[in-house]
C-alpha positions in Angstrom: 194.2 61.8 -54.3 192.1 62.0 -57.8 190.4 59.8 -59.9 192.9 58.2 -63.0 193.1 61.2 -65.8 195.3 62.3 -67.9 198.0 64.6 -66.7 197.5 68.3 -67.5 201.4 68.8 -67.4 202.3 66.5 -70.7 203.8 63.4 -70.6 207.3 65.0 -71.7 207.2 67.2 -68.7 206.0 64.4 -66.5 209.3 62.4 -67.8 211.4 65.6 -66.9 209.9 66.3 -63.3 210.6 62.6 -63.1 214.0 62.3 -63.8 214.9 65.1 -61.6 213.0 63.5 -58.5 215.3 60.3 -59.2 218.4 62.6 -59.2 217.7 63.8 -55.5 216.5 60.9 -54.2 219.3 58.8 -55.6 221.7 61.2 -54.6 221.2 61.6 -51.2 220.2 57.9 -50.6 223.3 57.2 -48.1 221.7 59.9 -45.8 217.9 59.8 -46.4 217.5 56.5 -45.6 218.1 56.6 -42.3 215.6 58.9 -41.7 213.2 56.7 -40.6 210.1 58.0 -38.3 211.2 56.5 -35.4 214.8 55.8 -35.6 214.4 52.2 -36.7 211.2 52.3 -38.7 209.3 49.7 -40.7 210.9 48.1 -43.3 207.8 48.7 -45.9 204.8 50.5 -46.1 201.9 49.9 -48.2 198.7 51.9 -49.6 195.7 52.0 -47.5 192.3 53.9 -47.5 192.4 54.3 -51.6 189.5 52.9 -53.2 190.0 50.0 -55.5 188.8 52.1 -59.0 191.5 55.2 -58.0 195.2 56.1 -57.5 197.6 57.5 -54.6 199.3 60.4 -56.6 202.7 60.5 -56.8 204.1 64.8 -56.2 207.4 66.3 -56.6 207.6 67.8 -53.4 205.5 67.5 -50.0 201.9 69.4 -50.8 198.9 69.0 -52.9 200.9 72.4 -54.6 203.6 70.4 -56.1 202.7 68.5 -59.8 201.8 64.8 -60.2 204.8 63.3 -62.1 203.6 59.5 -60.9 200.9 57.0 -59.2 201.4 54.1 -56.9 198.0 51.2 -57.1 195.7 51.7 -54.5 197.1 48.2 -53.3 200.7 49.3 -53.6 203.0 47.2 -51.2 206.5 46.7 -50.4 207.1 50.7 -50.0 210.2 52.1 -49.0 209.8 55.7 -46.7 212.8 57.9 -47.0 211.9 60.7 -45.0 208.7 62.7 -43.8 207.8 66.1 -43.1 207.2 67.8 -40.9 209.5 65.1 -39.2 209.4 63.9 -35.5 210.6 60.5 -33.3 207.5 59.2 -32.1 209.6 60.3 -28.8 208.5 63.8 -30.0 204.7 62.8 -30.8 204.3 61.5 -27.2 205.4 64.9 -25.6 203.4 66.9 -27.6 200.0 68.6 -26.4 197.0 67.7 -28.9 197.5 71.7 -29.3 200.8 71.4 -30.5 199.3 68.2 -32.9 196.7 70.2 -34.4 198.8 72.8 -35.4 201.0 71.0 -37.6 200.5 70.9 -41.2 199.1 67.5 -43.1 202.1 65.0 -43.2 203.8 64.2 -46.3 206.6 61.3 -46.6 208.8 60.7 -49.6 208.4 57.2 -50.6 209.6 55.0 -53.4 208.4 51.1 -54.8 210.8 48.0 -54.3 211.7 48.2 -57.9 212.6 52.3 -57.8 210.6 52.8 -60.7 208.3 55.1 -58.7 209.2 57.6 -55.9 207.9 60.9 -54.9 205.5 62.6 -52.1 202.7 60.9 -51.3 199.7 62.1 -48.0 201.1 60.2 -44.9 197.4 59.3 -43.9 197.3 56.8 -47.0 200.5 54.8 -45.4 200.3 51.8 -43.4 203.0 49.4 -42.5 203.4 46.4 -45.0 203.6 43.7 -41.7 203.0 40.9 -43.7 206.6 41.8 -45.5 208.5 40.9 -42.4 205.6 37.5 -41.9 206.6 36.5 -45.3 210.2 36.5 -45.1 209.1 33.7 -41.7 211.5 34.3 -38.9 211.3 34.6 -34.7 207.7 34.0 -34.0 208.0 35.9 -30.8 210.2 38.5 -32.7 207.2 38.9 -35.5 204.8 39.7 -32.4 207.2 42.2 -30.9 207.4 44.2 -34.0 203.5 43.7 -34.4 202.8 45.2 -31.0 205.1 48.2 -31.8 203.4 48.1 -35.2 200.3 48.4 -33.7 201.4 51.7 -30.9 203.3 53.1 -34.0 200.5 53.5 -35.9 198.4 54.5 -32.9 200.8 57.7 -32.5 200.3 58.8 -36.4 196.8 58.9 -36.3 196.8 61.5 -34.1 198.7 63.0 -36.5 195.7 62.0 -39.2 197.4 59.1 -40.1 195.3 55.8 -40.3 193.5 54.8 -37.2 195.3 51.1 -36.5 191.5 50.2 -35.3 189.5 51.0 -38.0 187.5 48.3 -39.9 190.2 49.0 -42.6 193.3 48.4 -40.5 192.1 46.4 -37.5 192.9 42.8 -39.3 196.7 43.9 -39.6 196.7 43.7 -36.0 193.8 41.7 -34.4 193.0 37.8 -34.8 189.5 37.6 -36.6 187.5 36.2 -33.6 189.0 39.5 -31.8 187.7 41.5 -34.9 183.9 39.9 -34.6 184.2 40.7 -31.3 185.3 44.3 -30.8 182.9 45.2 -34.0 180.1 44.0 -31.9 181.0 45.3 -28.1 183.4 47.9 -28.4 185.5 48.7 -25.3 185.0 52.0 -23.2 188.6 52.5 -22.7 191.7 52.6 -25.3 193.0 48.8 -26.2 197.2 50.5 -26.4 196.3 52.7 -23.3 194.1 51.3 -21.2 191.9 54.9 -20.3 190.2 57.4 -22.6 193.0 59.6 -22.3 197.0 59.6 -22.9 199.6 61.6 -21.9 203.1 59.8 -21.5 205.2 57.7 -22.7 205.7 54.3 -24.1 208.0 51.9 -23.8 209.3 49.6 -26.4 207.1 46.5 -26.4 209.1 43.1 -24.8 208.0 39.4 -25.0 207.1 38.4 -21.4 210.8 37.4 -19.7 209.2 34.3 -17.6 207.3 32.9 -20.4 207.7 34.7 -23.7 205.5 31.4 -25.8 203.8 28.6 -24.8 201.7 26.1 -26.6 202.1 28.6 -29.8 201.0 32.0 -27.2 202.9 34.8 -27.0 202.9 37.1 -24.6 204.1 40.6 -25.3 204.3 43.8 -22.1 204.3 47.2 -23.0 205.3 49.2 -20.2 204.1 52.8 -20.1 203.7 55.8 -18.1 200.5 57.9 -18.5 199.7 61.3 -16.4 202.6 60.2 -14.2 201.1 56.8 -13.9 203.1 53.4 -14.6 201.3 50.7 -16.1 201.5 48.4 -18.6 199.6 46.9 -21.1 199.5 42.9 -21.8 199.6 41.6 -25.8 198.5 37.5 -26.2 199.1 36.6 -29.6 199.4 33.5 -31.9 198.7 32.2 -35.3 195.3 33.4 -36.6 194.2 30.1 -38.9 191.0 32.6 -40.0 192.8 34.5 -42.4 195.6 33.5 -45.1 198.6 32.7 -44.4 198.2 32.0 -40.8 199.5 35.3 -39.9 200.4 36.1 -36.2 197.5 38.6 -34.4 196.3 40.0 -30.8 193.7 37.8 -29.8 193.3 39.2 -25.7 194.6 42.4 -24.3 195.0 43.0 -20.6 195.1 46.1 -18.5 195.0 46.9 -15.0 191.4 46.4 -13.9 190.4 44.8 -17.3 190.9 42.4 -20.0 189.3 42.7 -23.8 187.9 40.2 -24.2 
């Protein structure tokens, strides 16, 4: 990431570098696209940790090595991910030993805008999901908190990869009511809101509205079942409309684990 300059390349070399980018990704389209991180993937992304007077630079291949042939805003939405390297299922992140984690190189994804005027490689760790793309469209209230939840553990697996941390002060709106927010800004918990200890080392299971009583009264209740150091347990997501922030948008407002409940 650098501040807005003019390219040292040339403008007609940036168009060339350009054209050929659109070639390969264009071309293998049919294929690429399903590459998604986790076999179903989000279905956009957007810029995150870019301040508001800078850019997210746009490469021709996957490394601060490759040339700039492009920019997306540092409030860039609506991004479509084609593939990332180096490329796992978040089956794969959850076996791996923060040995094996640390060893890997940066991640780099190759991403394009809605509009396909702009593709290339951009640094994974400025790459959120775009949830409110899916909130927008309106749809299954209890189906919009099931993919917020998953979201939300999604997200949670790429920052251990140095992707952004889901509860930062940058991210944690996307996923948290704003009472919850005030809250956990104040009296952070000991022990990990997805987890439910300090430490993980398991598995996690696809998040599942609550069979018995899935909404009620405009709650929804979400399980996340997990195993962690040969432990089962499971996590417990309330959600509903948060009125404190446009839109309405649908947020955690209580999480429960075994022994304790935040807040």
């Amino acid at each position: 990431m650098i501040r807005q300059h003019r390219d040292l390349h040339g403008a007609g070399m940036i168009r060339h570098l350009r054209l050929g980018l659109w070639a390969l990704l264009f071309g293998v389209l049919p294929l690429a696209s399903q590459a998604q991180i986790d076999g179903h993937g989000p279905d956009a992304w957007r810029v995150s940790g870019v301040a508001a007077d800078d850019v997210l630079n746009v490469r021709m291949g996957p490394g601060t090595n490759y040339p700039i042939i492009d920019r997306f805003a540092h409030n860039a939405r609506r991004l479509e991910q084609i593939t990332c390297v180096p490329y796992y299922t978040m089956a794969h992140a959850q076996t791996m030993t923060a040995a094996e984690r640390d060893s890997l190189p940066p991640r780099w994804c190759l991403m394009r805008s809605a509009d396909m005027r702009t593709a290339g490689w951009v640094a994974q760790r400025f790459l959120v999901e775009d949830i409110a793309v899916e909130q927008d469209a309106g749809g299954d209230p209890v189906m919009m908190a099931q993919d917020l939840v998953r979201a939300l553990y999604e997200a949670g697996d790429l920052a251990r990869f140095g992707g952004s941390d889901p509860l930062s002060p940058a991210q944690v709106r996307s996923y948290f009511s704003s009472d919850f927010v005030a809250m956990l800004q104040s009296h952070p918990p000991g022990a990990s809101l997805l987890y439910g200890g300090q430490d993980f080392e398991g598995r996690v299971n696809e998040p599942a509205a609550d069979p018995d009583q899935p909404m009620l009264r405009g709650m929804i209740t979400i399980n996340v079942d997990m195993v962690n150091f040969g432990r089962p347990q499971r996590a417990v997501f309330s959600l509903r409309a948060d009125t404190g922030q446009p839109g309405a948008p649908i947020r955690i407002f209580r999480v429960e684990h075994e022994g304790w409940s935040y807040p």
